[in-house]
C-alpha positions, 0 to 999 in steps of 0.5 A, a space after each residue: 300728410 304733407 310732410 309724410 310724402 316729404 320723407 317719403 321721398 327722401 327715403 326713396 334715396 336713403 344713401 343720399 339722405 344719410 349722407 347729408 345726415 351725416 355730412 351736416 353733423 360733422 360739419 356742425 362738429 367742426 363749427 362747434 369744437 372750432 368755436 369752443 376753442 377759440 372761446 376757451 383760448 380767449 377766456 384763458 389768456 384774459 383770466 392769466 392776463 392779470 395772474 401771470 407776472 413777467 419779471 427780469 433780473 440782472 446780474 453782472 457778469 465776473 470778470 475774473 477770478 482773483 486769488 488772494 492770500 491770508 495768513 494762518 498762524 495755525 498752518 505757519 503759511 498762507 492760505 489762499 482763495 479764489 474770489 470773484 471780481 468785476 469790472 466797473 459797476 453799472 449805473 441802474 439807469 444803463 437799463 433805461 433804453 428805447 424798446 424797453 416799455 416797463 411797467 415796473 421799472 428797474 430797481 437795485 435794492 439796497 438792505 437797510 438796517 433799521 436799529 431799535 433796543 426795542 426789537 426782539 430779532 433772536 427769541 431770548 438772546 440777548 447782546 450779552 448772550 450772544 458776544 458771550 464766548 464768541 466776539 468781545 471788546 477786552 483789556 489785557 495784559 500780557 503774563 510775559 512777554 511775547 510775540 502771538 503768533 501762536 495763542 500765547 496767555 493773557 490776563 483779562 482787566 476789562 470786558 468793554 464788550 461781551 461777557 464771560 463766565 466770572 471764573 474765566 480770569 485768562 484767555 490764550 489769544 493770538 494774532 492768527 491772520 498777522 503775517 508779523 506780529 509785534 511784540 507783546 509786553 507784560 507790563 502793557 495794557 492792551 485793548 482788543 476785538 477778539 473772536 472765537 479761534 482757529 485752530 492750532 495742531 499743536 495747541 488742541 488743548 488751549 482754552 479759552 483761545 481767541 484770535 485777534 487783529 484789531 488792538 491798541 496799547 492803553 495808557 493813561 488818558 488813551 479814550 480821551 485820544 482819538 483812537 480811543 474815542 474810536 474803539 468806544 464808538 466800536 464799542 458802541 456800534 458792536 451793541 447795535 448788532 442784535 438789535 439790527 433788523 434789515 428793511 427792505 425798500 421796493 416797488 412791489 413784492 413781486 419783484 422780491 424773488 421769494 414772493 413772485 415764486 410763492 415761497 413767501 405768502 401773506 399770512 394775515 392782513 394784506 399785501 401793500 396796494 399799488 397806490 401805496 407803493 406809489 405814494 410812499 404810504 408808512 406802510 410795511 410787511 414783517 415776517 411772521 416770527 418777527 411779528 411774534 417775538 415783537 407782538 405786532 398785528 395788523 395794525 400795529 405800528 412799528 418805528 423804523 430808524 434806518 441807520 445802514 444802508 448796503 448797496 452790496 450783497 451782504 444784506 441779502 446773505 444775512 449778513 449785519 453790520 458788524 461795528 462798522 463806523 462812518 468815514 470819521 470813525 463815529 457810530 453812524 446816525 439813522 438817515 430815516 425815521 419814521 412810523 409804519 403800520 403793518 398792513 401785512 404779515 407773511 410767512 415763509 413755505 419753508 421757514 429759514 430762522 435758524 438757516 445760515 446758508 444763504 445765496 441771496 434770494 431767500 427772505 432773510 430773517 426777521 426781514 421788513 418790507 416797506 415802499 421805496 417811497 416811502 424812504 425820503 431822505 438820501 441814504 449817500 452818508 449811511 452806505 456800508 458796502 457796495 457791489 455790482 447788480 446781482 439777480 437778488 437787488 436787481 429787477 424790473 418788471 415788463 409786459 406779459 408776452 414782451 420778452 422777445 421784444 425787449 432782448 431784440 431792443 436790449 442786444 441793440 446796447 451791445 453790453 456783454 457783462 449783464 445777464 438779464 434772466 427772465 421768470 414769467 410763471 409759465 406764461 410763453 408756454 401758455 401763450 405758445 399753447 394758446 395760440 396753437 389753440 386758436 390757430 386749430 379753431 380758426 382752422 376748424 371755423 374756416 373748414 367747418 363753414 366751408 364744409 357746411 355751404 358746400 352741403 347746403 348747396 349740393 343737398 338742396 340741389 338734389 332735394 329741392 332743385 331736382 324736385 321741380 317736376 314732383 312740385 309741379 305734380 303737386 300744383 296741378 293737383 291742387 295744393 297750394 303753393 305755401 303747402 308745396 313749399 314745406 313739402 320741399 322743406 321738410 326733409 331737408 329741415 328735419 335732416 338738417 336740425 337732427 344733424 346740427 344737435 348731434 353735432 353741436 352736441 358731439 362738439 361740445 362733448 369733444 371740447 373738454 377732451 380735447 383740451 385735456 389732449 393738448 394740455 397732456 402733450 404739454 402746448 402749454 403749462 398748467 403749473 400755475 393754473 387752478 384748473 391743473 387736476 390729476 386725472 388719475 394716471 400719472 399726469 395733469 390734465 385740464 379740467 374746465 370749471 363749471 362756468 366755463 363747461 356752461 359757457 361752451 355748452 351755450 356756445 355749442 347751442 349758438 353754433 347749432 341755432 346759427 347753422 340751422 338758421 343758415 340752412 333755413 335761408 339757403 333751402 328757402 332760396 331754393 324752394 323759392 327760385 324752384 317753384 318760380 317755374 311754371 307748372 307746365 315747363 317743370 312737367 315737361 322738363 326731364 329733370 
């Protein structure tokens, strides 16, 4: 019965009481949305905290373009070409500066090459295969005397290195890149490393043709001389070309442009760990051919010996050693030997085996990758080329969010030549996003908290304090003050818990829309989020996964209990400072 009057009441200002109604649930719904967002923005920071990567590569800038010239016997003139040139190479220590705060430190990646004749790196090439018609070590003699500057005949007395088919006796040979040639004799025996020739307009015919730069004349004892000792360590270091396979140092795959972008995954087995990396364990990843030609599992064991080490670009363009010798014209000795396991094999999105066109940021064939610890001794006699930092050897890895930061402390250095790039997955647009998202919660928070006092204040104004004279009434006849007190309540209450569970609920429904709106207007990228599904009219949207939408909806129920439970306190404070009047003073009060 009590109750009963109480709505009665009420429905006696029925613009009033939906008014407050409505009032309460739209301030839940500003509480809810605001508490939501704010919720969803933490959980996605924290959960691509430890997904989004940030990495930087540097590159020194060229300084110039040099033209330089070489001549073509083909053309009977120079043939010129633009290179690039730089200044002074930068040590890698420049990068260590105050401001910097790494977490990977900066690292110029050498390629080493490691030499087995156990290695299969070309399916069923052989060396001999492979130089056959192509590069070769030769003894010949000239059918008459000559000067090759045009392909002129030679007989063939020996093949030191490579291999031709039994019936080719002759080859046509010429001194294509020598701007003046000297003179051939036929009764003279010559050693030569020749290749595959140019062409000559006026020779279409000539074959076999082969062009030369290299050679010496051979006489009586000439392998005994130091030259000759010298075209037999070439001859030597020209067999290890098919049996280099190039290795590569570093201290996390992330930092290897193929593995941070998803080109190149682990297909079996595992990545190396970060404990590994830092102890140096013999432990290493193989490519998926490789792994197959060479039958290698998880597991297996594979023996490395580093012979080259190329500070340079070659390496990343897939380009090997081709005969090179150390300073005294010897085959160069492995630097570093040693057994590592494979804990990994990956593969390749687009697998590049038979690619060859290369610009240094591909996963070159058959490539190994090993920690840089693990490398023990000093490579310094080994190096067969050097070259500045290129985005591809060069990298370093800082925190996520960290970008500004660096460049204000980097730009403090004043170095122009060296261009720092960064990659970090999207994480500056998800962070710009996100704190878009947060800074809208806490307006919806601050708006919604404000909204729903001011209510509660007015509303138990008009239904309780305003009701003094009806409590008296009530008092005088008879009912008890506990009775008279719900009596007060019970409107307010009902309206208000009606209120906050369609607007708590209203606000939880709103979240997913919501977010899927701001991810559509592209606040921040979805293009590495799990959560990035199409949702059916051209565009990604952001679909919220189950835990997270039980999250939300437990947050949204929290909301609504919070705001009731404030409203509880506030209109018990009115009911209570409403009926510390006395019943004769609210009679006779006009109120």
């Amino acid at each position: 019965m009590i109750l009963k009057y109480s709505f009665r009441q009420m429905m006696r200002t029925p613009t009033k009481t939906i008014l407050l109604f409505i009032l309460i649930m739209f301030s839940c719904v500003l509480l809810t949305l605001g508490a939501n967002l704010w919720f969803v923005s933490k959980v996605i920071m924290e959960d691509y905290e430890g997904t989004f990567i940030t990495i930087g590569t540097v590159q020194q800038k060229q300084t110039a373009v040099e033209k330089i010239s070489r001549w073509d016997a083909g053309e009977k003139d120079y043939q010129f070409y633009a290179v690039p040139t730089y200044g002074a190479f930068h040590p890698l220590s420049i990068l260590d500066f105050e401001g910097a705060n790494y977490v990977l430190q900066p690292e110029k990646r050498p390629v080493y090459f490691a030499y087995s004749q156990d290695f299969v790196n070309y399916g069923h090439i052989s060396a001999d295969d492979l130089y056959q018609m192509h590069s070769m070590v030769i003894e010949v003699k000239p059918l008459e005397d000559g000067i090759p500057d045009a392909p002129m005949k030679m007989q063939i007395m020996d093949v030191k290195f490579g291999r031709l088919p039994d019936y080719i006796t002759t080859l046509w040979l010429c001194d294509h890149y020598n701007d003046n040639p000297q003179k051939f004799y036929a009764e003279k025996t010559y050693i030569m490393l020749v290749h595959w020739g140019m062409s000559h307009r006026d020779l279409e015919g000539i074959f076999p043709k082969f062009d030369f730069h290299t050679w010496d004349e051979v006489a009586e004892g000439f392998y005994e001389t130091e030259n000759g000792k010298r075209w037999l360590s070439l001859i030597e270091a020209l067999g290890h070309y098919i049996f280099l396979t190039p290795v590569t140092p570093t201290q996390n795959t992330n930092l290897l442009m193929p593995f941070y972008n998803g080109e190149a995954f682990i297909k079996m087995g595992r990545d190396i760990s970060e404990d590994e990396y830092q102890r140096g364990d013999r432990v290493c990843l193989v490519p998926r051919i490789f792994a197959e030609r060479n039958d290698l599992t998880v597991g297996s064991t594979l023996k490395l010996s580093l012979y080259y080490a190329d500070y340079g670009t070659l390496g990343r363009l897939d380009i090997q050693p081709y005969g090179v010798l150390n300073d005294k014209g010897e085959v160069f000795q492995a630097f570093e030997i040693g057994d590592y396991t494979v804990v990994g094999i990956y593969d390749l999105i687009n697998p590049n085996d038979r690619k060859t066109n290369f610009n240094g940021y591909e996963m070159v064939r058959n490539e190994i990758v090993i920690p840089s610890v693990s490398v023990k001794n000093d490579d310094k006699e080994n190096i067969v080329s050097t070259g500045p930092m290129m985005g591809y050897t060069t990298s370093f890895q800082i925190e996520n969010g960290s970008i500004d930061q660096y460049m204000v402390a980097w730009n403090k250095l004043g170095i122009d030549d060296l261009e720092i790039r960064f990659y970090d997955r999207g994480y500056s647009q998800l962070k710009a996003g996100m704190e878009n998202m947060r800074s809208m919660s806490q307006l919806l928070l601050i708006s919604g908290i404000a909204m729903a006092i001011s209510i509660l204040l007015l509303f138990c104004h008009l239904f309780i304090s305003k009701q003094k004279r009806r409590a008296a009434i009530e008092r005088s006849l008879g009912v008890g003050i506990k009775s008279v007190a719900i009596s007060l309540l019970a409107g307010v209450m009902v309206l208000t818990i009606l209120g906050c569970i369609f607007g708590s609920f209203l606000g939880w429904s709103l979240t997913g829309q919501v977010i899927n709106n701001l991810s559509r207007e592209t606040y921040y990228s979805t293009d590495f989020s799990a959560w990035a599904v199409n949702t059916g009219d051209g565009r990604d949207g952001l679909t919220l996964s189950t835990n997270l939408q039980n999250s939300i909806l437990f947050t949204s129920f929290i909301i609504g209990s919070l705001l009731i439970f404030v409203s509880l306190m506030i209109a018990s404070f009115y009911v209570r400072n409403t009926l510390k009047t006395e019943v004769l003073a609210a009679l006779y009060n006009k109120q």
